[in-house]
C-alpha positions as CSV (number, residue, x, y, z in Angstrom):
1,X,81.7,157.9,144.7
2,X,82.0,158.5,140.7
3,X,85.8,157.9,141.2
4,X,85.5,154.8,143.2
5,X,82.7,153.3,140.4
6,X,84.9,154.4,137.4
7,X,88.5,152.6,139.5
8,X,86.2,149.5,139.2
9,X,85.1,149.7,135.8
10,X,88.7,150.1,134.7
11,X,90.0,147.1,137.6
12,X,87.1,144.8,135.5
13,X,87.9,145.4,132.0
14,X,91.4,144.8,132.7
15,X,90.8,141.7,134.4
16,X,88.6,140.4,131.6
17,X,91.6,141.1,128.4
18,X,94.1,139.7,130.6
19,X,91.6,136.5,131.6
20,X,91.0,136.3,127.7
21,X,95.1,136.4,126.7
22,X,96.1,133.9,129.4
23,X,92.9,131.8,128.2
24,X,94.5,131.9,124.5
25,X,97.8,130.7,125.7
26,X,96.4,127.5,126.9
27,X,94.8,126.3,124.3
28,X,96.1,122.6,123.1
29,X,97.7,122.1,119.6
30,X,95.5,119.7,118.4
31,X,96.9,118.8,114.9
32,X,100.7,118.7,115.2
33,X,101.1,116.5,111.9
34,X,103.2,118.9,109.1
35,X,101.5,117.4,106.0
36,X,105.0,115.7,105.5
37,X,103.6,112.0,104.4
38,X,100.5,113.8,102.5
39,X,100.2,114.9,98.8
40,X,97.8,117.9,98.0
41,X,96.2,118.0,94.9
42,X,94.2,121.3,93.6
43,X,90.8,120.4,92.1
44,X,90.0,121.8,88.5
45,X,87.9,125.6,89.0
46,X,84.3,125.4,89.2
47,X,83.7,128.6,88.2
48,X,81.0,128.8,85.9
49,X,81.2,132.6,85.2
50,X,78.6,133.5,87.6
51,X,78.4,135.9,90.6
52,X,82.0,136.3,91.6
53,X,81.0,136.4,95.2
54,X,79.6,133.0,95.0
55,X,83.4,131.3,93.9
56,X,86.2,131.1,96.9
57,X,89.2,132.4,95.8
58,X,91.0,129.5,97.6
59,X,91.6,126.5,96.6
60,X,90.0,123.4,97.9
61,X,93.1,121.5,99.0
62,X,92.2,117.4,98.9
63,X,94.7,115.5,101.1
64,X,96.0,112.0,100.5
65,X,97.3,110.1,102.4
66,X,100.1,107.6,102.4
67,X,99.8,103.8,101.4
68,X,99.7,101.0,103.7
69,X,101.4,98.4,102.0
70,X,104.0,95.7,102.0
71,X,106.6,95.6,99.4
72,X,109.7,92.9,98.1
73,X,112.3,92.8,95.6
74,X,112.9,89.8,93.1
75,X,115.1,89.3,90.8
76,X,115.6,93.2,90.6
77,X,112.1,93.8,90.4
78,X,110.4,96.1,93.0
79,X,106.4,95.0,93.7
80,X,103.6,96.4,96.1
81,X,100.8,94.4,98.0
82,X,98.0,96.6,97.8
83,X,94.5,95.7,97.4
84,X,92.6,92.4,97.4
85,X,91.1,89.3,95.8
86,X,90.7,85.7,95.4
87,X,93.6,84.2,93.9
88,X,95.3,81.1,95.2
89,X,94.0,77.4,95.4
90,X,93.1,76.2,99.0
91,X,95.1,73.3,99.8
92,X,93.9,69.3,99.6
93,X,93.3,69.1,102.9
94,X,91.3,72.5,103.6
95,X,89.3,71.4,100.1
96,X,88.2,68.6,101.4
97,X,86.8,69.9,104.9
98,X,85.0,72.8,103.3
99,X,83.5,70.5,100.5
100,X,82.3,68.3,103.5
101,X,81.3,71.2,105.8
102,X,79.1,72.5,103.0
103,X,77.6,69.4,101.5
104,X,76.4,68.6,105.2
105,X,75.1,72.8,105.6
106,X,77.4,72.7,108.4
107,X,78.7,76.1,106.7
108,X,77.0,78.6,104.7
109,X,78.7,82.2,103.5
110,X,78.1,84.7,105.2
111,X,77.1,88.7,103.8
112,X,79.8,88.9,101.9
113,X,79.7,85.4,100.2
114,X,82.6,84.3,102.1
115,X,82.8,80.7,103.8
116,X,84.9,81.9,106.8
117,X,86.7,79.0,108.2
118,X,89.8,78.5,111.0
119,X,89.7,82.2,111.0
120,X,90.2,82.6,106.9
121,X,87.5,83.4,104.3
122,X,87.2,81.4,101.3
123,X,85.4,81.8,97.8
124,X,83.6,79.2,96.5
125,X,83.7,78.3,92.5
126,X,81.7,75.9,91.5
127,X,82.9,72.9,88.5
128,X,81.2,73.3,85.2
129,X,81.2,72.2,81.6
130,X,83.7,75.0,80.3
131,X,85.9,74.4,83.5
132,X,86.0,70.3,83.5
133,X,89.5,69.5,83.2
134,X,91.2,72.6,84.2
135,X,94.0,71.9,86.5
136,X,94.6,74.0,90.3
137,X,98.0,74.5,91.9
138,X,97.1,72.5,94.5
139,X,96.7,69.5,92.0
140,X,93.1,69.1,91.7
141,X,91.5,68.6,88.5
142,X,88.0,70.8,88.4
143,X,84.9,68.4,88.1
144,X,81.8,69.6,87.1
145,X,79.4,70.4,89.7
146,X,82.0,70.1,92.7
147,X,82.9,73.0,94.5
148,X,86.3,74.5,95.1
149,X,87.8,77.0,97.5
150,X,90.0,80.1,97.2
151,X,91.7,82.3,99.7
152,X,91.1,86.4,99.3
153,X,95.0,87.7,99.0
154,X,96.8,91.1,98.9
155,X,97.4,91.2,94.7
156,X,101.1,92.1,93.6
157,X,102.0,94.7,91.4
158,X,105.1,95.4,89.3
159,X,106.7,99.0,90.2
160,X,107.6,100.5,86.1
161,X,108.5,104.0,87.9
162,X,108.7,106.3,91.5
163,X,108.1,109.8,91.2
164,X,107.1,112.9,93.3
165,X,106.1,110.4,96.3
166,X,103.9,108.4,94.2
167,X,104.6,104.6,92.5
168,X,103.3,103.9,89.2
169,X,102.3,100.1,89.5
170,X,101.4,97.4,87.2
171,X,99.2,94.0,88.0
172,X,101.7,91.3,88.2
173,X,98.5,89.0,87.2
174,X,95.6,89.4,84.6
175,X,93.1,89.3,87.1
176,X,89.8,89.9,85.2
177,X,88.1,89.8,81.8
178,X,85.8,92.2,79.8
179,X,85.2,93.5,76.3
180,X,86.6,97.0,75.1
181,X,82.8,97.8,73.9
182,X,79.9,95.6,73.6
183,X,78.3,94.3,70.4
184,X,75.9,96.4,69.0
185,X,77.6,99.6,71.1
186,X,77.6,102.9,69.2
187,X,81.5,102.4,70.0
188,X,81.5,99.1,68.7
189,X,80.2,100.1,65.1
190,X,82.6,103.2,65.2
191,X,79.9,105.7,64.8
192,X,78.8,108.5,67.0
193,X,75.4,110.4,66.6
194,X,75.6,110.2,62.8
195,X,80.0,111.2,62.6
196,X,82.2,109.0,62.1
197,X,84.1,108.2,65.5
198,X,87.1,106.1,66.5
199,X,85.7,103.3,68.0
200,X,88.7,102.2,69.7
201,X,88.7,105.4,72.1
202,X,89.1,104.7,75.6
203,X,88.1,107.4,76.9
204,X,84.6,106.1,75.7
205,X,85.1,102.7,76.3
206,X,82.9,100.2,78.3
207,X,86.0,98.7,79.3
208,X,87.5,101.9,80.9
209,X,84.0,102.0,82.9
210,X,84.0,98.8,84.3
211,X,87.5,99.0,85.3
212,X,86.5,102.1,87.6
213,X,83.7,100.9,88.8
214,X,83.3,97.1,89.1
215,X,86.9,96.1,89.3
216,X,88.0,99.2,91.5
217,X,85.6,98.6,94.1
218,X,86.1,94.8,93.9
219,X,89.7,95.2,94.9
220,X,90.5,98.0,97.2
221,X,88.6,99.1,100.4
222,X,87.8,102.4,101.1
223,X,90.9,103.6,103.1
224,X,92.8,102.4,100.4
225,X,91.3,103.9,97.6
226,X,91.5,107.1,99.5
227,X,96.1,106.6,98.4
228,X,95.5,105.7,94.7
229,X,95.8,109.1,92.9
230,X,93.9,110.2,89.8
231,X,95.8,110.0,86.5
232,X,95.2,112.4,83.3
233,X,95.0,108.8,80.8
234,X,95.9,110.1,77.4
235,X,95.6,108.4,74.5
236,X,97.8,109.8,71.9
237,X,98.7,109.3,68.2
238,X,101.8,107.2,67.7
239,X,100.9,105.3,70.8
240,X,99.8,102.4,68.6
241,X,101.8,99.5,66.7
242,X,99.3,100.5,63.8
243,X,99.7,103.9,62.5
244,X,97.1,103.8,60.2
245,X,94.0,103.7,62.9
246,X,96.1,106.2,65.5
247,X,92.7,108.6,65.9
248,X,92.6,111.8,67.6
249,X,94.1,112.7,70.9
250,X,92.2,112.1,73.8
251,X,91.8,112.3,77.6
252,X,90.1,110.7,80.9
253,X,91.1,111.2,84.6
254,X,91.1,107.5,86.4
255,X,92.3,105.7,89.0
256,X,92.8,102.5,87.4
257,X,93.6,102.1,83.7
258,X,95.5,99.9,81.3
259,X,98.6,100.9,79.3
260,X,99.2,101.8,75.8
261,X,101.4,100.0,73.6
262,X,104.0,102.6,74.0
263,X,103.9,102.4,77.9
264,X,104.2,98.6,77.7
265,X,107.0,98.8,75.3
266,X,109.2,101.4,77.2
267,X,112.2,101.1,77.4
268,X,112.6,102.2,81.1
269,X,109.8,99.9,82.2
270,X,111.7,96.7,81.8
271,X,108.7,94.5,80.5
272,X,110.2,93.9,77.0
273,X,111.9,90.5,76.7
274,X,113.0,90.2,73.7
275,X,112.0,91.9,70.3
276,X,108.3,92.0,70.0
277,X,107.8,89.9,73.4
278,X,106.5,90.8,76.6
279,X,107.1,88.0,79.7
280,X,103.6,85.6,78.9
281,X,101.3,87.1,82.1
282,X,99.9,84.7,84.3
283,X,96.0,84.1,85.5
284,X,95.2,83.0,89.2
285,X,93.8,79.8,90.4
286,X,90.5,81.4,91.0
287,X,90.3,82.5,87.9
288,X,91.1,79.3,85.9
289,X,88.1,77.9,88.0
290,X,86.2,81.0,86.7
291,X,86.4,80.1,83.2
292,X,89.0,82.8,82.4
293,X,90.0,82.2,78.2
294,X,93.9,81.0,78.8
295,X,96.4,78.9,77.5
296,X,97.8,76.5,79.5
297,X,101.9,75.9,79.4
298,X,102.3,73.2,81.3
299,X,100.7,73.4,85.0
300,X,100.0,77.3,84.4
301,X,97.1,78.9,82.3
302,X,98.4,82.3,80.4
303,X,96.0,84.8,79.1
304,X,96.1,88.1,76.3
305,X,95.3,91.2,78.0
306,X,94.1,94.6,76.6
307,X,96.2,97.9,75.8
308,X,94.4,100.8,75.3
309,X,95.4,101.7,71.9
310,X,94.1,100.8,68.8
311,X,94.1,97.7,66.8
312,X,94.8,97.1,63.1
313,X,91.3,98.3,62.0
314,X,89.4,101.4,63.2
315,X,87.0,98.7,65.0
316,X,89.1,96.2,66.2
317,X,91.6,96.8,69.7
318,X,95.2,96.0,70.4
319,X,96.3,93.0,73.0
320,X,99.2,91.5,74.3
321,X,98.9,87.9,73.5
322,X,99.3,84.9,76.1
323,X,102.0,84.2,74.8
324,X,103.7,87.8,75.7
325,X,103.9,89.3,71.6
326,X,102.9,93.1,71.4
327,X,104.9,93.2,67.7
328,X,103.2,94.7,64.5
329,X,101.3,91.7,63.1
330,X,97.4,90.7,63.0
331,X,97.7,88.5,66.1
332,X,97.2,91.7,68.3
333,X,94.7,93.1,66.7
334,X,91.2,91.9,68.3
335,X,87.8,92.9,68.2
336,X,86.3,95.4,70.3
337,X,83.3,93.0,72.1
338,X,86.0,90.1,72.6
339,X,86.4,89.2,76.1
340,X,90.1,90.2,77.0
341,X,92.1,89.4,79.9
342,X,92.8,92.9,82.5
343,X,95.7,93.5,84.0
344,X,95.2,97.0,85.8
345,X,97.6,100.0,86.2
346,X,97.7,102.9,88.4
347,X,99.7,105.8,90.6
348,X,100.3,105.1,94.3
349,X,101.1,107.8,96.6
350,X,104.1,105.5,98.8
């Protein structure tokens, strides 16, 4: 009787590792994908030399995926349509039906502040004193107190350089405005808690804040935010036209960002025209109605926009005028709480 039980034992644990081996075999391979379209990026250590056991001796691994973008070449040129905003003029005929529609409350925006109409969401920019005058590419001329439409549209940006998977793109368009630092800023007076500081540092900048905060989330939606890699922005001596107000070296980590002089005057970028000229950098229709500070050339408004390096004074910033010069002369040189034109920069994983 002892033999027969102990046969069984042995019959049932056999059965079980054998069960448990042909379970293994079957189970699905859920996640197939080699990483091949992903970048990894390692995250800085946070150890703060505490309990040992308390840090993983792995690192995190953050992956990123691919852009979703569409892309042309002109002229040479390579750009990327990535990201969103409201640029271009509706048309006569669309004006005047939303300009009726909303005069009669026949349409009202909805969550967003869109007027969604035919299927398309407009923005709607009211005339006013500053912006009387101003003409659209459609050919209106902006009244005051009469509304105008604008449609939300992928924005295009110059490719200056691939590498390692990733595009580093510039704005084709000065799409925003901001100061480098406010009046009455501890940057704008160049002083920081009592010692002298440069106040023409990015890294500290308001304008490096609101460009990645306000203007990010403005233009991008979540799943494409989730392809825009973060850059180490230095700011080095010898990056300026103005030697004498270079500063210290310093740092930030950003997705968006503007260039120094001595980005926007490489060689292998291609934006140098001629001698001391960049090509004069357009504003959109929705920003003309927006009261963007431009220069109009004929039927298109041009604006200055900032580079992150410093002016000719320890509290004054370096532009690129609307009229495209970056040279060595006053004319860059602006002060830190003037409202300059943006025209973003940043790596794309592609």
């Amino acid at each position: 009787m002892k033999k027969i039980f102990t046969y069984l034992l042995i019959f049932a644990l056999c059965f079980t590792v054998v069960g448990g081996l042909l379970a293994c075999n079957d189970v699905e391979d859920v996640d197939s994908d080699d990483g091949a379209n992903d970048v990894t990026q390692t995250p800085p250590s946070t150890d703060d030399g505490g309990n040992d056991d308390d840090v993983s001796d792995e690192p995190i691994e953050i992956v990123i995926p691919r852009a979703e973008y569409t892309q042309e070449t002109i002229d040479g040129v390579k750009y990327i349509y990535y990201g969103a905003m409201p640029q271009k003029a509706a048309s006569t005929e669309i004006t005047n039906v939303l300009q009726n529609l909303v005069a009669t409350s026949q349409l009202a925006p909805n969550e967003k502040g869109y007027y969604t109409y035919a299927d398309v969401d407009y923005v709607m920019v009211s005339g006013t004193d500053s912006t009387e005058g101003r003409r659209l590419s459609n050919g209106l001329t902006i009244e005051k107190d009469k509304n105008y439409f604008f449609t939300t549209e992928k924005l295009r940006w110059r490719v200056l350089e691939e590498k390692d998977g990733a595009a580093f793109l510039l704005c084709d368009t000065v799409i925003d405005k901001y100061c480098f630092n406010p009046t009455g800023s501890y940057n704008s007076l160049g002083y920081l808690v009592g010692t002298q500081y440069r106040s023409h540092d990015y890294a500290e900048s308001a304008l490096r804040t609101y460009i990645n905060d306000t203007l990010y989330n403005d233009i991008f939606t979540l799943r494409e935010k989730q392809s825009i890699l973060e850059t180490n922005v230095l700011n080095r001596p010898g990056e300026s036209a103005y030697v004498e107000t270079q500063g210290l070296m310093t740092s930030s980590n950003d997705k968006l960002f503007v260039l120094s002089y001595w980005e926007a005057t490489k060689d292998e970028y291609n934006l140098v025209v001629e001698e001391d000229f960049l090509m004069a950098t357009l504003i959109s229709d929705y920003n003309v109605a927006k009261g963007m500070a431009a220069t109009r050339i004929e039927n298109n408004y041009y604006s200055d926009w900032w580079l992150r390096t410093s002016g000719s004074h320890t509290n004054m910033g370096n532009r690129v005028t609307f009229s495209g010069v970056i040279g060595r002369n006053t004319e860059c040189s602006v002060n830190l709480d003037y409202e300059v034109g943006i025209r973003p920069a940043m790596w794309l994983k592609i």
